[in-house]
C-alpha angles and dihedrals in degrees: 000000000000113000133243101253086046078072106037084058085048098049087047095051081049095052096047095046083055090052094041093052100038082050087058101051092048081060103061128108111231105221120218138172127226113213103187111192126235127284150191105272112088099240091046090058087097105059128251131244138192141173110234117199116200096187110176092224088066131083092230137006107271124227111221106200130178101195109083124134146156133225100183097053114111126265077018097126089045100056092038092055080045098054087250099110110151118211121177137208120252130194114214144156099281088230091060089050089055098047094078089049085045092055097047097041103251118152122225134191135191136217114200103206125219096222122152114274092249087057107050083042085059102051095040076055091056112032079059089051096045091047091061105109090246096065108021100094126087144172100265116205120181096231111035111011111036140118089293106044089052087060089049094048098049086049099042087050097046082055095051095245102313091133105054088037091063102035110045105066085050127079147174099208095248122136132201093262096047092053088044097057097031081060099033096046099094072069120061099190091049093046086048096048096052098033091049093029094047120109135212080270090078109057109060114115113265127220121231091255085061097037081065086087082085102069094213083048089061093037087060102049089043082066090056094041112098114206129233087291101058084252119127118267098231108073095177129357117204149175113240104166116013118232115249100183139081112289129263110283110254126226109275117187114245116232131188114211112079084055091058093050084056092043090043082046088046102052088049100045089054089039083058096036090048091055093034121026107023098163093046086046085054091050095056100030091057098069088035095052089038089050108046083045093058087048091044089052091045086051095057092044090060094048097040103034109016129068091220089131101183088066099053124116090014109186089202083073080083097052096038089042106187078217083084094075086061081061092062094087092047077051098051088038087053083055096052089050094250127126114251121234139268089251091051088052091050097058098051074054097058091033084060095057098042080063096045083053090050085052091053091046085067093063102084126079113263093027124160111278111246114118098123086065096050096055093052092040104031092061095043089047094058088041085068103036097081131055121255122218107237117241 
């Protein structure tokens, strides 16, 4: 028969296992995840993310956020125009952080994570570490190293690799330039400039784990992650500052055709205008040569001196031919009622056929998408390859 003190030492190492655990999960952080919605400025259309730690040892729940910069700060402009823009994570009271998207009327939800306790105790250990100015600084790029993918990493890390383990071998078909103009379309400047300035490089299916650079990309798969127990990953899901904007733009599909009836209008309009009416097709050729040239320049820039990947090896290059800005004299001579050169009409010449070859690189499958831009530019090109006979 066991004694009584047997017991009582049993009763005391009890005891002390319940205090030491309950000391333990007290202990524990709660994770959650910030999804800011999009704004009005154009660097807030694609959303905003940020990992708040409410750790019971802190006066208040911390915002880790990934997306501080500075414009002011000096060589800024110049990085930023070479694709080495540099952006830093700053640790701050998650009510601070609010009170911007509280002001301009973006809404913001949270997801609060059931994660173990070790590892909401890791990443609340490196999210600190990385927040120390040393460390805190890193190479942004829009695509594959920004504010969002940073949330997914330090989560996907703190799980072991879960995440990513869930997420890579999955996708929704979408690409990098369908999620840039689909964002960047309540701005026409911006929606012309990606979908224009966007390379080859764009248009390759993402998987899911990719598609996280949009943060309510990433805010809708973690809905669908389980965590290390077979539970689901969102514990609770809340509003936390109601949107007061107009809604994120949906997918819409593209289609092609109302572009090639403009381009088709367009080619007979300067074939008329060229037999017709030279001085007024010189007045409107001149700021049309003069813009797709300086497109055209932009675009091989990008490709030959900047590290801005996604826009290498641009077909549009070929549409938009930077050889246009050796029409602009032939344009001002057409003005002056004069006729333009031989070497002007053998540009527009060589201008055509950089756009037919544009035409035969979509051929193959996994082509840059542009073929709303080849059936407005292929046919107006034409239009101008080949010499009109005055009336």
């Amino acid at each position: 028969m066991r004694t009584p003190e047997f017991f009582r030492r049993l009763l005391i190492a009890t005891l002390l296992w319940l205090c030491a655990t309950t000391a333990a999960f007290a202990a524990t952080p709660r994770i959650g995840v910030l999804t800011m919605q999009p704004g009005e400025v154009f660097f807030e259309r694609f959303g905003h993310n940020a990992i708040v730690v409410d750790d019971p040892g802190a006066p208040t729940p911390i915002s880790y956020n990934f997306g501080f910069f500075d414009l002011g700060e000096a060589g800024f402009i110049g990085r930023f125009v070479k694709g080495e823009m540099q952006y830093k994570l700053v640790a701050l009271p998650v009510m601070d952080d609010l009170a911007y998207y509280q002001d301009v009327g973006r809404g913001v939800s949270i997801q609060w994570l059931d994660i173990t306790p070790a590892q909401a105790r890791a990443l609340a250990d490196a999210l600190a570490d990385n927040a120390r100015p040393e460390h805190a600084r890193y190479r942004y790029d829009y695509f594959t190293d920004n504010c969002s993918t940073r949330v997914r990493d330090a989560l996907d890390r703190a799980m072991g690799g879960a995440l990513r383990k869930q997420l890579e071998g999955r996708s929704a078909g979408d690409t990098f330039r369908s999620e840039s103009v689909r964002l960047a379309s309540p701005a026409l400047w911006m929606w012309l400039g990606f979908d224009i300035g966007l390379g080859p490089y764009a248009d390759r299916p993402l998987s899911r784990w990719e598609d996280a650079f949009i943060p309510m990309r990433l805010a809708a798969s973690l809905r669908e992650i389980r965590n290390s127990e077979g539970r689901p990953l969102v514990q609770r899901e809340a509003v936390v500052v109601p949107h007061r904007l107009p809604p994120e733009p949906q997918d819409a599909p593209r289609v092609w055709w109302p572009w090639l009836i403009a381009g088709l209008a367009l080619a007979f309009g300067v074939r008329w205008l060229q037999s017709h009416r030279p001085r007024t097709f010189g007045a409107l050729a001149l700021p049309a040569w003069t813009l797709l040239g300086l497109l055209g320049a932009l675009m091989a820039f990008l490709w030959c001196c900047t590290a801005h990947v996604a826009g290498w090896a641009n077909h549009n290059l070929l549409l938009f031919s930077p050889l246009c800005l050796l029409l602009v004299p032939g344009a001002i001579a057409l003005l002056r009622g004069r006729a333009p050169s031989r070497f002007h009409a053998g540009v527009r010449a060589v201008v055509a056929a950089g756009a037919i070859l544009a035409l035969f690189l979509q051929l193959p499958a996994g082509a840059q998408v542009q073929a709303a831009w080849l059936a407005l530019l292929v046919p107006l090109h034409l239009a101008l390859a080949f010499p009109v006979r005055r009336a």
